[in-house]
N, C-alpha and C positions, 0 to 999 in steps of 0.2 A: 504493500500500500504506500503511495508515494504521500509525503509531506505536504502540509497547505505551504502555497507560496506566499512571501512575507507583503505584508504592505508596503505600496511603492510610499519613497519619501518622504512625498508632499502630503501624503496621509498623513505618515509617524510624527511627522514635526506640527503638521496640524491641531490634533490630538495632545503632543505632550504642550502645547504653546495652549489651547482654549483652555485645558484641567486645571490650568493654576485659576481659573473664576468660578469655577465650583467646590463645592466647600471640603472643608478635610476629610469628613465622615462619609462623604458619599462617592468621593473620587476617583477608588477603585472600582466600585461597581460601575461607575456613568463611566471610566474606560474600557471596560470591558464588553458593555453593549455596545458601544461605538466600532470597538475594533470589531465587531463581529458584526455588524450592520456593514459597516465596509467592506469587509472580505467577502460577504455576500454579494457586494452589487457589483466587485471586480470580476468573481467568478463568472456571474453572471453574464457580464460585459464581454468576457471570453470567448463563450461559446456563439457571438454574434458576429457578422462576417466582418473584413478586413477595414472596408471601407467606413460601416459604421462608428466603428472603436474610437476613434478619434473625436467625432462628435458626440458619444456617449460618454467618454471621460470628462471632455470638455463641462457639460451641464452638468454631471455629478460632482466633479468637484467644485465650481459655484454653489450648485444647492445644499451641499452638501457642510461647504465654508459660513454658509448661513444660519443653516440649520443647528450645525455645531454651538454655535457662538450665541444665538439665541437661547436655546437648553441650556446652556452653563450659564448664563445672565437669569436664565426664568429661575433656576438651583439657589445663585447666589442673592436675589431679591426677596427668595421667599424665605431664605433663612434671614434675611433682614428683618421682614415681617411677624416672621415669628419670632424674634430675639428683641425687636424695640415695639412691638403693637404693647401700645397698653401702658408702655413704662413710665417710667418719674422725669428722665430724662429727653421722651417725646415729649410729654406734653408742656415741661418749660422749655422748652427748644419751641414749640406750636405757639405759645404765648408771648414767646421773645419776637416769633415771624409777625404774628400780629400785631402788634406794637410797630416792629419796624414800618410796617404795612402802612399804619395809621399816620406815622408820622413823615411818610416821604408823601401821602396824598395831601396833608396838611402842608408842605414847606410845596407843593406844587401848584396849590391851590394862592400861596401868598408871596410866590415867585421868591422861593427863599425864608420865608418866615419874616421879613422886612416890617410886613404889614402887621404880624402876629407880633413882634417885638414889644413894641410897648403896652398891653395890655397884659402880655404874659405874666410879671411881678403880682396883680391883682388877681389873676386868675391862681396862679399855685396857692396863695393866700389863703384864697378863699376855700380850694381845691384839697387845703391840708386840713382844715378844720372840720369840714364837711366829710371828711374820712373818718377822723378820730370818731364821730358822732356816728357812720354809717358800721364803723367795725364794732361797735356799743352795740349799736341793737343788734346784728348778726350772731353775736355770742351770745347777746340774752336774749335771742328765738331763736335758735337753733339749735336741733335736735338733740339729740341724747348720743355722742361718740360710743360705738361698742365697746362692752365692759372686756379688759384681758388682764387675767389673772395669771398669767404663763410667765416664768423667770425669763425663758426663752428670746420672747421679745420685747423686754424690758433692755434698759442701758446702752448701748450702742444704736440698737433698733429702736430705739425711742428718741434718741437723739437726730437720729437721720428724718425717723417721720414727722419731727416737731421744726427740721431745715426746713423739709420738702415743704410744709405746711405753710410756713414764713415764706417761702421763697417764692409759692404761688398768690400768696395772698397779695403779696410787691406787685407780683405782675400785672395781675385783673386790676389792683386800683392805679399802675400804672395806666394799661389800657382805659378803662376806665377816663380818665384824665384825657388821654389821645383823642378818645373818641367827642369827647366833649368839647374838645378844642374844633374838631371836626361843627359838630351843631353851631359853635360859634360865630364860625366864620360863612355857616347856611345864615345864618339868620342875620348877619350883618348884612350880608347882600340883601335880603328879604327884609330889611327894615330901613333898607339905605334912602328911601323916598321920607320917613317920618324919624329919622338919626335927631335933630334937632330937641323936638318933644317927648322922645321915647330912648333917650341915652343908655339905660342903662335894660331895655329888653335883652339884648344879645348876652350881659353877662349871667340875668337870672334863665334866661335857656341854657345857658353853660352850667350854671349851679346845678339846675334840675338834670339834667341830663345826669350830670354826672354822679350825682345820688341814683339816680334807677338803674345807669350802667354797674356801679357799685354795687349797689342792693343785688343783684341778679349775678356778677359775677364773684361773690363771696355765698351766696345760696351756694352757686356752684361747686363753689370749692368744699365748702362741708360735704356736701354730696360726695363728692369725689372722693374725696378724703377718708369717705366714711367706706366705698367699696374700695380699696385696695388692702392687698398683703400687707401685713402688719412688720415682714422681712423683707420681701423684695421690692416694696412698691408697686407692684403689677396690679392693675383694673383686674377685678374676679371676674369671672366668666359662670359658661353652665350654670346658671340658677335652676333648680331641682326645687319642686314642692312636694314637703316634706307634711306628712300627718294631714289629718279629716278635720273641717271646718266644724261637723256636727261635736267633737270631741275637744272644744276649744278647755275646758274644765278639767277636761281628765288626763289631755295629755300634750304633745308640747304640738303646736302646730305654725308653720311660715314654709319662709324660703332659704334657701343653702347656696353659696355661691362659694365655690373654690380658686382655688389658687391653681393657677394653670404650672406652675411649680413644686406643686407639691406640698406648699410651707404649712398649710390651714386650710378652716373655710369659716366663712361669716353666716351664724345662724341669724335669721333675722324673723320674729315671732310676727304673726298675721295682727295680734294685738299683745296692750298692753296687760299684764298679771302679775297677783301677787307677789309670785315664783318665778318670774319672768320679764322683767319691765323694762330693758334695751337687749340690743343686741348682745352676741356672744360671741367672741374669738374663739377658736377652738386650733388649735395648732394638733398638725398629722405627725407621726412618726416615718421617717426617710423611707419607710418598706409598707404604708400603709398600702399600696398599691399592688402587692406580689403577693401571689398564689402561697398560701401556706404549702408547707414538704407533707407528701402522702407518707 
């Protein structure tokens, strides 16, 4: 039985040049169906007359350079996906874009900020006081943080989620701020015929704005704050309902939302009880997910 013949070249080099964009864990196997999708369609190629060959290697390896390099980008995007979906570090990185966002349509809108320049001093003013008061009521109406009684994610882990907390909380009343600046410079044009008798409309549109933009994005942030890992900062996923509505008395009943990591899951009760009156951390053991040994 004679041996397969080896791939020409411009395959090998093809091949070992795309595997470096796909990721470590899968890059023997994604060479090994390549090299064997090739030596198929050489073989193939073979047994076709003289004159064609030429035009059939031709197209194959175009399509082939395509194909390659697309499948290792689709490999190396979706372990992106699944390695930043969700995390601490998208979403202040998502809220640092928005802000930028905010403020290059605002220096576009006043050719520079030229225009914004001198009212700016009274707007922060006003902008920082109007926070201190907006971050007051946020904490004294807002919900109940789940209760975690786990040493586990105490100390370190408490310390990261009390950053990440602060560090979001900067951002939206930044935004916040941006966007208001934004309304400001709407209503300045829209008030520009009655500027005279109505001076200071544009700055109480900026105040109010910027209180509802606040108010709405410190909601959020509780919210947020309130579904992620208490270790890694990841947004839970799968929420599972857990127990009978007719058995609210007898026994425990909500929803469950895990840690796509593994770290926990957040029980969260359908209401409030005796036994039961916020949520629950519940941190998993590293092997909660393996089959006990027969």
């Amino acid at each position: 039985m004679s041996r397969p013949l080896p791939l020409p070249r411009f395959d090998r080099r093809l091949l070992r040049a795309v595997a470096r964009l796909v990721p470590a864990q899968e890059r023997e196997d994604w060479s090994r169906t390549w090299q064997a999708e090739l030596w198929h369609l050489h073989h193939r190629s073979r047994t076709r007359p003289t004159h064609f060959r030429r035009l059939h290697a031709l197209s194959v390896m175009t399509d082939l350079s395509i194909g390659l390099t697309l499948d290792a980008l689709w490999l190396r995007t979706d372990l992106w996906r699944r390695t930043y979906s969700g995390s601490a570090g998208l979403c202040l990185a998502s809220l640092s874009g928005l802000c930028l966002l905010s403020v290059l349509i605002a220096l576009l809108f006043t050719d520079g900020g030229h225009a914004l320049s001198p009212h700016l001093r009274g707007q922060i003013a006003r902008s920082l006081v109007a926070a201190a008061l907006v971050v007051f009521v946020s904490f004294a109406t807002a919900s109940r943080l789940p209760v975690d009684r786990n040493a586990a994610t105490q100390g370190l882990y408490w310390i990261r989620r009390q950053a990440f907390f602060a560090a979001k909380m900067a951002q939206v009343l930044l935004l916040a701020f941006f966007l208001s600046l934004l309304v400001f410079l709407f209503s300045i044009d829209a008030c520009a015929t009655i500027h005279v008798p109505a001076r200071n409309v544009a700055d109480v549109f900026q105040l109010f704005s910027f209180v509802f933009f606040a108010l709405v994005g410190l909601r959020w942030v509780f919210r947020d704050q309130e579904q992620r890992c208490k270790q890694c900062l990841h947004l839970l996923n799968t929420p599972a309902r857990v127990g009978r509505p007719s058995h609210n008395l007898l026994e425990w009943n909500g929803t469950e939302l895990n840690c796509k990591q593994g770290h926990g899951l957040l029980s969260v009760p359908e209401i409030e009880t005796s036994w039961c009156q916020s949520s629950q951390w519940i941190n998993l053991d590293a092997n909660w997910d393996k089959a006990a040994p027969i």
